[in-house]
Each structure stands twice: as C-alpha cells, then as structure tokens.
C-alpha positions in Angstrom: 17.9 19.1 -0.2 19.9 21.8 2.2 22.3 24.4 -0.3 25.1 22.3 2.0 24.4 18.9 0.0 23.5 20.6 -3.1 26.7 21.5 -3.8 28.3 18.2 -2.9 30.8 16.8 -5.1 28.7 14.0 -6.7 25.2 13.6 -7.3 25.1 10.2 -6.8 27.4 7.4 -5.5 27.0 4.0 -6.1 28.4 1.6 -3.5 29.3 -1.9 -4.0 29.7 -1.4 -7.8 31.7 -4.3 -8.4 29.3 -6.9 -7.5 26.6 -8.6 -9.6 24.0 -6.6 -8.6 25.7 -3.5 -8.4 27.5 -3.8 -12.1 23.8 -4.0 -13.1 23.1 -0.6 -11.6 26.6 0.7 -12.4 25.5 0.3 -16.6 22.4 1.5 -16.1 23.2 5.0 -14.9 26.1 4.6 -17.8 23.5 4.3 -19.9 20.7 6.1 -18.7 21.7 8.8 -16.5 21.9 12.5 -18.2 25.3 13.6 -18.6 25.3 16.2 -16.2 24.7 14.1 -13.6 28.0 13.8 -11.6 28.3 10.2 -10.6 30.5 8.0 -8.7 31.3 4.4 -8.1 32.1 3.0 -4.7 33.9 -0.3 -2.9 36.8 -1.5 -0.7 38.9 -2.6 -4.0 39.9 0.5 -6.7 41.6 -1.8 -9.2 37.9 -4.3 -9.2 35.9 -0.5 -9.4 38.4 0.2 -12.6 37.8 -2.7 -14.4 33.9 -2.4 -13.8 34.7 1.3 -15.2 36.4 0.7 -18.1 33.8 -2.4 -19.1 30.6 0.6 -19.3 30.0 3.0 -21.9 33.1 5.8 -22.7 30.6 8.6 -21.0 31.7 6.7 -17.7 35.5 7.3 -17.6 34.9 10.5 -16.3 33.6 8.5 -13.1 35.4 9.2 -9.9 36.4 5.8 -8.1 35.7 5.8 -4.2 36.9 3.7 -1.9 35.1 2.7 1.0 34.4 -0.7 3.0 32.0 -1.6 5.3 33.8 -2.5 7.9 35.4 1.2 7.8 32.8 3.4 9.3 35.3 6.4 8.7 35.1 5.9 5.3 32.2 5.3 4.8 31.2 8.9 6.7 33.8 10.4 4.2 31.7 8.7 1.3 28.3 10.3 2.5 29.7 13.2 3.2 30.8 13.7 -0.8 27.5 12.8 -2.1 24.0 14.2 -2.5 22.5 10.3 -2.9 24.1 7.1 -2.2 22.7 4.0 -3.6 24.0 0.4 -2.2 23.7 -3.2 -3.2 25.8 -4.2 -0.9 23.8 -7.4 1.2 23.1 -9.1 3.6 21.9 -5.2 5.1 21.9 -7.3 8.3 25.5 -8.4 7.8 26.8 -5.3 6.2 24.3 -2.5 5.8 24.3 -0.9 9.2 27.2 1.8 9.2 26.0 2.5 5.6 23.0 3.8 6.7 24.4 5.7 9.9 26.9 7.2 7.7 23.7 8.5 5.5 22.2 9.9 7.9 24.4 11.4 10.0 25.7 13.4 6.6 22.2 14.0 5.4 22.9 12.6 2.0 20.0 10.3 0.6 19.9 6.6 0.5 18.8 3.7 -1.5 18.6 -0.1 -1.2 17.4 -3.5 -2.2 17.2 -5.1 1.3 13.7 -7.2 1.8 15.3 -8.1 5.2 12.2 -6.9 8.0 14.8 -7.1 10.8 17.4 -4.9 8.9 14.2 -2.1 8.0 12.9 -2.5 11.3 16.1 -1.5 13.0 16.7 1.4 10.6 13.3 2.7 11.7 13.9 2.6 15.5 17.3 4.1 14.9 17.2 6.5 12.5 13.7 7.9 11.5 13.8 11.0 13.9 17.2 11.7 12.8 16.6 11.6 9.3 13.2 13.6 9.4 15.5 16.3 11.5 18.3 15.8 8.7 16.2 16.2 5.8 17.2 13.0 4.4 15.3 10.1 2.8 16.5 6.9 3.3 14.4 4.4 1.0 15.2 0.6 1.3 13.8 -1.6 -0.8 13.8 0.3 -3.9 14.2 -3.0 -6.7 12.1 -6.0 -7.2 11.9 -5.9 -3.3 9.3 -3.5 -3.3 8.3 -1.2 -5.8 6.4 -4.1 -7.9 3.9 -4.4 -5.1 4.0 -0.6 -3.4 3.1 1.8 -6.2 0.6 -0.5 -8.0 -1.5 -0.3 -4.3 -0.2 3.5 -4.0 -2.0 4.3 -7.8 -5.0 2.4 -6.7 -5.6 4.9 -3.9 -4.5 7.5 -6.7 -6.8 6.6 -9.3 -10.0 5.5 -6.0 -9.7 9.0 -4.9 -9.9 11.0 -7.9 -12.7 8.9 -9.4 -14.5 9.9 -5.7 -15.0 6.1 -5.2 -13.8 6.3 -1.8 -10.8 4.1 -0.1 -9.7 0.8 -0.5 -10.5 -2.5 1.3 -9.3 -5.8 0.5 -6.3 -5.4 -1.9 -4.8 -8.6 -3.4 -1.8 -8.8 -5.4 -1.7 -11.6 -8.0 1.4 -12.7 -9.8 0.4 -13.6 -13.0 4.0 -14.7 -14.5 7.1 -14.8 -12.4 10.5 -15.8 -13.8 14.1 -14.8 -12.3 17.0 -16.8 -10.5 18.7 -16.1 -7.7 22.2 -14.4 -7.4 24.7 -15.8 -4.6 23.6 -12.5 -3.0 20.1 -13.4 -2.9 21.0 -17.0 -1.2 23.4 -15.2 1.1 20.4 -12.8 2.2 18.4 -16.4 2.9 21.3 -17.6 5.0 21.4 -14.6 7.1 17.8 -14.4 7.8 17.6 -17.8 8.8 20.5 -17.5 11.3 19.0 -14.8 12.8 15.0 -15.9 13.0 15.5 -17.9 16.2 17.4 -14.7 17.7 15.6 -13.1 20.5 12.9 -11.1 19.2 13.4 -11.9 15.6 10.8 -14.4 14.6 7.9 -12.8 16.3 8.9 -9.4 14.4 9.1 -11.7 10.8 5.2 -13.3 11.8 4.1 -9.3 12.8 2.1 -8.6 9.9 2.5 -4.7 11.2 6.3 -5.3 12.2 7.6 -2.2 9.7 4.3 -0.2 10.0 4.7 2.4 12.7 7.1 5.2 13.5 8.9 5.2 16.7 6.8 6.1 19.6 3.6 5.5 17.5 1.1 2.3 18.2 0.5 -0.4 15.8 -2.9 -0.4 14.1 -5.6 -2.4 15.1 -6.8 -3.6 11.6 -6.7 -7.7 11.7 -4.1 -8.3 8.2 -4.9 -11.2 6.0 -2.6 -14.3 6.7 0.9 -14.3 4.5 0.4 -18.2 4.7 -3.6 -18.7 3.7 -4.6 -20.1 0.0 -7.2 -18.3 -1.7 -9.6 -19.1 -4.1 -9.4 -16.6 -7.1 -12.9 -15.7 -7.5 -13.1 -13.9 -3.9 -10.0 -11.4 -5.1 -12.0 -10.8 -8.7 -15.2 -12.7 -10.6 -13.4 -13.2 -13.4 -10.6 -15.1 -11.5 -10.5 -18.8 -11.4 -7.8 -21.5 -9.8 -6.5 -21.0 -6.9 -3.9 -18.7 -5.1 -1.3 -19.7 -3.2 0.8 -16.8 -1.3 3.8 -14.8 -2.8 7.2 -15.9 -1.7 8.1 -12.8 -0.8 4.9 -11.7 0.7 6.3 -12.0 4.3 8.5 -8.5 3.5 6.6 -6.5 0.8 3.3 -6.7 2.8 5.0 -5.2 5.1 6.4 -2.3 3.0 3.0 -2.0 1.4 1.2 -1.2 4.8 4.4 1.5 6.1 3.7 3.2 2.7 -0.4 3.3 4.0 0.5 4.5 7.5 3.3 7.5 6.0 0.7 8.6 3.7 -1.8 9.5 6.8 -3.6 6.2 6.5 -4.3 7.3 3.0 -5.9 4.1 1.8 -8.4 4.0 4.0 -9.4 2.5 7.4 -10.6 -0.5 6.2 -7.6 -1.7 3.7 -6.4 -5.1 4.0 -3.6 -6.5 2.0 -2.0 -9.5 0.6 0.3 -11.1 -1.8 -0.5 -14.4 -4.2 0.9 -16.2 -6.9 -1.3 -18.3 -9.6 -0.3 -21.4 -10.6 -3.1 -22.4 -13.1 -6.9 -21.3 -13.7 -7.7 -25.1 -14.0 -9.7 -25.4 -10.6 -8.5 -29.0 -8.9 -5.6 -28.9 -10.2 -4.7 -25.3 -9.0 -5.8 -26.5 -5.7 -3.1 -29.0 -5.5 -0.2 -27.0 -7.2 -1.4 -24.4 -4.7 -0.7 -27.0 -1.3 2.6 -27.9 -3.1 4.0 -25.0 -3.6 3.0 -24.1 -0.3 4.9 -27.2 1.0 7.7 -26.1 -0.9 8.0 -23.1 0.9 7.8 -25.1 4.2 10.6 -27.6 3.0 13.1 -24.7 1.5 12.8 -22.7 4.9 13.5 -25.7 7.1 16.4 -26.3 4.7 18.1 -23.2 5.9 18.2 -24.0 9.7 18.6 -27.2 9.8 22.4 -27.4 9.9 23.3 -30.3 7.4 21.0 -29.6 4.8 22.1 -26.4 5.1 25.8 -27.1 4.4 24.7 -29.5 1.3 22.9 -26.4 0.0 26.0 -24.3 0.0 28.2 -26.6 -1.7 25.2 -26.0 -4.4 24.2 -23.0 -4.3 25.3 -19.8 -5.9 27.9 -17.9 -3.7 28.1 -14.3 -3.3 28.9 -12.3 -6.5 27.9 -15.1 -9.0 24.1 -15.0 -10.5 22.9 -16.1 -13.5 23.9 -16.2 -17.5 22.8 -13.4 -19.7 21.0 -15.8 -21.8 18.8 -16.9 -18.5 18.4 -13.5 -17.3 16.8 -12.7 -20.9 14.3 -15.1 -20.2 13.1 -13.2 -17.1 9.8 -11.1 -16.9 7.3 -9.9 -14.3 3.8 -9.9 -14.5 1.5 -8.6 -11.7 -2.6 -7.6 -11.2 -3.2 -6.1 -8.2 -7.1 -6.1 -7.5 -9.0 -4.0 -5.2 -12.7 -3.2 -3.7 -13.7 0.3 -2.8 -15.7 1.4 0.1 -18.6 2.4 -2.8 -18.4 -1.1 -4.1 -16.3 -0.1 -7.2 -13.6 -3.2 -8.2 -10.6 -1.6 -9.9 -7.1 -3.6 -11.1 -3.0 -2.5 -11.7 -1.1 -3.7 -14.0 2.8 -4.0 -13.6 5.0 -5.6 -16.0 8.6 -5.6 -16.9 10.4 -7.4 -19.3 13.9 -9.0 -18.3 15.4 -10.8 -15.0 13.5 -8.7 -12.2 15.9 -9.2 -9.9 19.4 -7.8 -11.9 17.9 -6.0 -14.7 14.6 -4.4 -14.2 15.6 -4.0 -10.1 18.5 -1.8 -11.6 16.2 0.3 -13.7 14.3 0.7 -10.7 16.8 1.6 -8.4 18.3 3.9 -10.8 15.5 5.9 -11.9 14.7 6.7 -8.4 18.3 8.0 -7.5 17.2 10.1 -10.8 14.4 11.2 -9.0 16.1 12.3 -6.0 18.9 14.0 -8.0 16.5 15.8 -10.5 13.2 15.8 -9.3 13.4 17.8 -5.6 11.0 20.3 -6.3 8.2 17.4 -7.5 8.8 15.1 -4.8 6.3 14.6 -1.7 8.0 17.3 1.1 8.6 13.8 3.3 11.7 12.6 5.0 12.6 9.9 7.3 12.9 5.9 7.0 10.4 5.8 4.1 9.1 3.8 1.5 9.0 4.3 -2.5 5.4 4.9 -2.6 6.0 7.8 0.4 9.0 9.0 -0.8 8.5 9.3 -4.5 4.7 8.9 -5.4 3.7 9.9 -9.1 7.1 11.3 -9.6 8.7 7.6 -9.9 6.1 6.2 -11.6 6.2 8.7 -14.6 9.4 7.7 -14.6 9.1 4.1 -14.8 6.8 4.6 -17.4 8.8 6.7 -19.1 11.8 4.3 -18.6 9.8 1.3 -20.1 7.4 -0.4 -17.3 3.9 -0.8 -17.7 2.1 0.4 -15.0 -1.3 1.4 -14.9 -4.9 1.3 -13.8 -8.6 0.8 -14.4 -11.3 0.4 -13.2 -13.4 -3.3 -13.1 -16.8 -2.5 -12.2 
C-alpha cells in the first residue's frame, strides 16, 4: 500500500450495501470489524444506504454514506479514489461490474468480489493485470462461497505437502460432503446473464476451457490435460475409504478455474503434475449413488437448457427470485457447508482438507469471508504475499486469511491419510 492510499479517507468501502448480499456484508463489518477501522457504505440511493445504517449495530452511525452508481463511472472514480479497499456485491459483474473495477485500478485502491462469472474474470485479467501489478493494487474476485471454499483447502495442501517434504500434489479432488443454501434473485440474475452471453462470440469455448482464467496476459496456457468438469467418479479412486459415487460440483465449471490461476500465480507451486476437480456425493450406497449421480447430472443438463431456451426461460422468471430478494432467516439457518478435499503426492503420501462452515454459504458465511479478507487487506499489509495484479484468494492472501477464518469461526485444516 503507497503512503498516497494509506492515508485515504476510509479503509474500506462497501458498495452495493443496500442489497441482500451486501446488507449481509454491511453487519458483518458492524459487527466484526475493529473500531478503528474507518468504514464506508456505498450505492446510487442515500436514503436506502440510511436505512440499511440505522438497522446495524450503534458503532455504525459513524459510517459515512457514499453515493455512487454503476452507470456513473465519475463517481465511481471519486469512490476509489476515497478508499484504501473497496468491496462490491453488486452482480451480474458482466452487467454491472466493469467500471467498478477500472475505477479500482486506475486509483490503486484494492478490490473485492463475489463474481463466479469466467467471462467477467477473464476480461478483468486481459484488461487490467499489468495495470494493477504497476499500481500496486490487488483486485481479488471471487472472495465468498465462489471460491475460497475450494482455493485455500488446495492452497494448504501444498502448504502442509511441502513442509512434510512429501513433494507436490497430483490428482486433487474436492468432495462436497453436505451442501445446503438457496439462491438469492442475484444469484438467478447471475444465471440469466451467463446464459445470454454463452452463445456470444467466443464465450462458450472460454466457459468449456478448463485453463480459460489460468494465464497472465502474454503468457501460454499449460499443457497439463485437466480432468473433465462433466465426468462421474467412483469414490474409491479419489480416497480408499470412499464409497458411492461422485457426480461433479455445480459450480465446478468456475472454481476449477480459480483453483488452477491460484497454481499458476504461486509459480506453479503445486507441482507439475496437479490435476484438479470438483464432486458432490450424493450417497455411499453403491447402485444407488450411481443413479442419483446420472440424475443429478441430468438435472444440470435440464436447468442449463432452461435458461436459453426462451419460453421456459420466461416461465422461470415469473418464479424465480428477482434481484434483491433471497431467502428467510429461518432457511438461511438451516444452511451449512461441508467439504474434503483429497490429494496424492508425488511420494505416494494421500493427505485430506477439511472446510466447514455453519450457516447459508452463500449470505452468511460468503460475508464472513468477504469481510475478513477486506480485514486482511486493511490490517494485515506487512503479512501478506508482496503480489499484486488480477489475483486470486489463495495468491493474494495465503496463510494470512486462513488464520483468519479460523480465527473467525471456519474449520479449516489438514492431515495427512497415509
């Protein structure tokens, strides 16, 4: 951080405060954040951004209200230029999230997001990465559920690998042991968007690039063949002690992405034989995990051709959750996260991470998440990897977030198999 943003009028702003995602963020840092942290909330409408105010904790009255709309790139440079780290919820990132970041960079301020939109990311890489690396800025996307539960489990693996002197890692498999969160209008609207532009010129071979975020500008792809975000796998193969049958991750498509940047911004840290992939288990009961397995798969087939295919599309809206509407409190309460990610060693060692969280992952524990690493970037300078650029949380923050997130409440840890 240059002495020029260090003495910025806020620490922090966060932008898009009066939607659902962004109230989430707003009480965590009301609630979390020490109190000489200097903090600010951010949107086009100052009497919505009061009332969000005045509903926290008394500690955020202080807060300064900012006003600043998307559409405004002018304020949006005045914004960044006030701040030391911005932090946005605002979504779709391909709809709105564009000046945001040039704004960011161009005032060297930090920035963090929950996009898992690969278009979105790859964009921001072409664009901005050798301006931010010259800036001294680290823009971070994907900073929530989208991806931190699948980066820093694979990022202390190679942690843990390396000290043991077990050498790097191979094939990686993340298993989601227990998944439960619904979707916010903002989460749908980020489906929409995608879908409208997968057919764009470009866009759908970029989403089926299994390397599509990996390399910086000017740099070549690698050459390591990437397991397939589509194939079903039978358990035993990603541990012995696994049975059933896996079928892929939802969201593998983006955070396998994200997991494989984080490998090529560490220096190929993992090793030159790590392969990685995302499943979910349905049951351990062997024939009947095999045909859960093909129907969820089918389900993912039938949901994506719902979004493109015009009228089902328009049914689905009348249904589904519009923009700044998610679920009840007493649903979100039943949410939790559950994750195993296993791993093989180039000495033959087998070693597991563990990542769980209690509460909705996609409100509750992504705003802890988010949070704690605008904390890092506010406090924690003189800890954090000397990296800047389009990054990921694993390159930006290493052990620095994850003490936090242990700190804050998440389990997250590592041992070794056999």
């Amino acid at each position: 951080m240059t002495s020029d943003t260090a003495a910025r009028e806020f620490d922090l702003v966060v932008f898009g405060a009066t939607g659902f995602t962004g109230g989430f963020i707003a009480r965590y840092l009301a609630d979390h954040a020490p109190a000489q942290v200097s903090i600010a909330l951010a949107g086009r409408d100052l009497i919505k951004l009061a009332k969000v105010r005045d509903a926290l904790p008394p500690r955020a009255s202080r807060w300064t209200l900012v006003q600043a709309d998307v559409e405004s790139p002018a304020s949006l440079d005045a914004m960044a230029a006030r701040t030391r780290v911005v932090v946005t919820s605002v979504g779709p990132w391909l709809r709105y999230g564009e000046n945001l970041v040039a704004a960011a960079v161009n005032a060297g301020c930090h920035y963090l997001d929950l996009t898992a939109e690969p278009p979105f990311v790859r964009w921001s890489i072409d664009k901005f990465h050798d301006q931010a690396v010259a800036n001294g800025c680290r823009i971070v996307h994907s900073a929530g559920f989208d991806s931190i539960p699948s980066d820093l489990p694979v990022y202390l693996l190679h942690r843990t690998v390396a000290a043991a002197g077990e050498g790097t890692l191979t094939d990686t498999t993340m298993v989601v042991r227990k998944f439960v969160m619904w979707a916010s209008g903002g989460s749908v609207d980020t489906g929409r968007v995608l879908a409208e532009h997968a057919f764009r010129k470009g866009v759908l071979r970029l989403l089926l690039d299994r390397d599509s975020l990996t390399a910086n500008p000017g740099e070549t792809p690698p050459s390591t063949a990437q397991p397939s975000d589509l194939r079903i796998v039978r358990a035993a193969t990603v541990d012995p002690a696994l049975r059933g049958t896996l079928v892929p991750f939802a969201a593998a498509f983006y955070n396998t992405r994200v997991v494989r940047r984080s490998n090529a911004l560490l220096g190929d840290a993992y090793g030159p034989g790590f392969r990685y992939s995302e499943t979910l288990g349905v049951t351990q009961l062997p024939i009947i995990s095999t045909v859960a397995a093909g129907a969820v798969l089918a389900g993912y087939a039938v949901a994506a051709t719902a979004l493109v295919v015009p009228p089902i599309r328009r049914i689905l809206d009348r249904l589904l959750p519009t923009a700044g509407h998610g679920p009840s409190e007493t649903i979100r309460d039943k949410g939790v996260l559950d994750i195993e990610t296993y791993t093989r060693t180039t000495t033959g060692a087998r070693y597991v991470a563990h990542y769980h969280a209690d509460g909705d992952p996609g409100y509750e524990v992504s705003a802890l998440m988010i949070g704690q690493a605008a904390l890092a970037l506010v406090q924690d300078g003189d800890r954090l990897p000397e990296i800047s650029g389009v990054l990921t949380t694993a390159a930006a923050f290493g052990d620095v977030l994850i003490d936090r997130l242990r700190a804050a409440g998440l389990t997250l840890d590592c041992r070794r198999l056999a």
